[in-house]
C-alpha positions as CSV (number, residue, x, y, z in Angstrom):
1,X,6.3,0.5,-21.3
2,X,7.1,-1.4,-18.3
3,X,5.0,-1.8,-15.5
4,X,5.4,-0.4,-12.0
5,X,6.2,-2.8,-9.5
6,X,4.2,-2.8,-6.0
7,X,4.7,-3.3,-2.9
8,X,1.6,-3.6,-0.9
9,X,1.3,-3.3,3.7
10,X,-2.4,-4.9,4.3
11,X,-3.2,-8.0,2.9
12,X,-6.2,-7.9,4.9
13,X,-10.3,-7.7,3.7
14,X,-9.7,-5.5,1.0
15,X,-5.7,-5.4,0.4
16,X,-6.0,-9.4,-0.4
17,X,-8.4,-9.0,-3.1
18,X,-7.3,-5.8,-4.8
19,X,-3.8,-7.4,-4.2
20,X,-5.0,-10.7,-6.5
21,X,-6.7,-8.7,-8.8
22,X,-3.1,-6.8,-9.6
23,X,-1.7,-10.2,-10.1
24,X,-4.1,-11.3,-12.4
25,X,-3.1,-8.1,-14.7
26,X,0.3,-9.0,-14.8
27,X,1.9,-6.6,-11.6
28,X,5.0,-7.6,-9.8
29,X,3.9,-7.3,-6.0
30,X,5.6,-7.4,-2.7
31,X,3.5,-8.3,0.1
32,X,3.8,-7.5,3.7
33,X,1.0,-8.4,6.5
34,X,0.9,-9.3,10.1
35,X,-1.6,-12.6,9.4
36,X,0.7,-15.2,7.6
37,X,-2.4,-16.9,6.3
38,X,-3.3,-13.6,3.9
39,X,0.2,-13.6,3.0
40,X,0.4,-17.2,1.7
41,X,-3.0,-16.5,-0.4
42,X,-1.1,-13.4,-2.1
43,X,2.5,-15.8,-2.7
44,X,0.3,-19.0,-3.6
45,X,-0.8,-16.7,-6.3
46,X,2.1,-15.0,-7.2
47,X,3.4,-12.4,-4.8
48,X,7.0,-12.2,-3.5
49,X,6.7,-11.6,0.5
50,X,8.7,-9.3,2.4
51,X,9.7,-9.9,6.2
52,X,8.8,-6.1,6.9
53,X,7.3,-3.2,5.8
54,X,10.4,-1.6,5.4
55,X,11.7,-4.5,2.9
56,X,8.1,-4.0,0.6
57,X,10.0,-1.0,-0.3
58,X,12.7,-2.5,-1.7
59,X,12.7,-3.0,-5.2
60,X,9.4,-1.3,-5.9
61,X,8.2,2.1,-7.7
62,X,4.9,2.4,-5.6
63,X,4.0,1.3,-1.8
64,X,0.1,1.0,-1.5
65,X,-1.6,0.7,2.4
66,X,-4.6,-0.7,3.1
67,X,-4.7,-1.3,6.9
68,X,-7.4,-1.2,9.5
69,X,-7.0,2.1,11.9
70,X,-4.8,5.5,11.7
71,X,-2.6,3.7,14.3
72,X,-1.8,0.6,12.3
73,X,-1.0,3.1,9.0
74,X,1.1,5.0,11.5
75,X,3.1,2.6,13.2
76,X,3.7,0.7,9.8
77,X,4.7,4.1,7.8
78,X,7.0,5.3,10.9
79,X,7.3,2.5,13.1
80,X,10.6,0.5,13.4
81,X,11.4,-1.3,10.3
82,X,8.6,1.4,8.7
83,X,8.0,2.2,5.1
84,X,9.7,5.3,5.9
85,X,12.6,3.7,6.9
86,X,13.8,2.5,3.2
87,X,11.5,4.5,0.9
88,X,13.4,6.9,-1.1
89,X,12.1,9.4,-4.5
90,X,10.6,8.8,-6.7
91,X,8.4,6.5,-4.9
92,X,5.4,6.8,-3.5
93,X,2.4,5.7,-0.9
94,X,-1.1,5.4,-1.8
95,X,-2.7,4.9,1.0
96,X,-6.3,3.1,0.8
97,X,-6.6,3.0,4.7
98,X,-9.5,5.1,6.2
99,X,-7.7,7.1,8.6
100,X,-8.6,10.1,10.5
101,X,-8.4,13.4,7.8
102,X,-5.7,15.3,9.9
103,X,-3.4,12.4,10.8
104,X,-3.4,11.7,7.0
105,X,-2.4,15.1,6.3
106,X,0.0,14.8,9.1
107,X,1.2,11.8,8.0
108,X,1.9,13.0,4.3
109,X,3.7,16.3,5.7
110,X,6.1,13.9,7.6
111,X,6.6,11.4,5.0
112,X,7.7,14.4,2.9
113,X,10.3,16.4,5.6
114,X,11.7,12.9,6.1
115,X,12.0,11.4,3.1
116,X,11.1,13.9,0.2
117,X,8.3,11.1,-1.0
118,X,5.1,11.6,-1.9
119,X,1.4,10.5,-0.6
120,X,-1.6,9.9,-2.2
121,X,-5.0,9.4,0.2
122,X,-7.0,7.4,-1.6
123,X,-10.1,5.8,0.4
124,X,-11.7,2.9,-1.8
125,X,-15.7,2.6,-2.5
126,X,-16.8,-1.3,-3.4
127,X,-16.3,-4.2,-1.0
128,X,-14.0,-7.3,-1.9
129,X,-16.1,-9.2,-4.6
130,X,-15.4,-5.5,-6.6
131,X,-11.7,-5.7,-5.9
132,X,-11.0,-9.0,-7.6
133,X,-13.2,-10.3,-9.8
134,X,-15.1,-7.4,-11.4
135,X,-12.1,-4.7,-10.9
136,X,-15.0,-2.3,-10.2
137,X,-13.3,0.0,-7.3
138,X,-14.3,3.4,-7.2
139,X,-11.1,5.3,-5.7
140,X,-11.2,8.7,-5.0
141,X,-7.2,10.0,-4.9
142,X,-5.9,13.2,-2.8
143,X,-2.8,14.8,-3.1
144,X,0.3,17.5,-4.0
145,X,-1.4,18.2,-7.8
146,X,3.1,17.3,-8.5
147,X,2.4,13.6,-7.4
């Protein structure tokens, strides 16, 4: 079986690591974040970089988030040259952000009337050293039961 390919908006604290760690188990991943230096970490180590959030969605069966604030996972889900800009079915967003409960709910109910694709809230328990080298995250998912 082949494995899903990943594009991933927030290579910051916690999107770098878990973003290394899917390298190391043999993902594809797209990479898209504001700070060039996080970016050049992820490509150094394998990652193909996109220009915009808009073009991690190209080519790519998933989109994961992990940004700072509801406004940064807002402006790059909707915002010009957004995810939802180019993401079509059958892919998804799992979004690792903390953001504020009814935005994400909000946020899910427009990805769906715009684009008719899915999201998954999924805050993450363990800090960095989890992400990477143990691969200990704790992740706990929310969602349509269909996605």
């Amino acid at each position: 079986m082949e494995k899903l390919r990943i594009g991933y908006v927030g290579i910051g604290l916690m999107g770098l690591p878990m973003t290394l760690r899917l390298l190391q188990l043999g993902y594809s991943v797209t990479v898209f974040d504001i700070l060039s230096e996080r970016t050049d970490i992820a490509c150094a180590s394998g990652a193909k970089l996109a220009a915009t959030p808009a073009q991690v969605v190209h080519e790519n069966d998933i989109i994961l988030l992990n940004l700072p604030t509801t406004d940064a996972v807002e402006m790059a889900v909707f915002g010009k040259n957004g995810v939802a800009t180019a993401i079509r079915p059958p892919q998804l967003i799992v979004d690792f952000s903390t953001v504020k409960v009814d935005k994400g709910r909000a946020f899910s109910e427009k990805l769906r009337d715009k684009t008719s694709c899915g999201w998954i809230d999924a805050p993450v328990s363990g800090g960095p050293p989890s992400a990477c080298a143990a691969g200990n995250l704790t992740i706990m998912a929310g969602g349509d039961a269909a996605e």
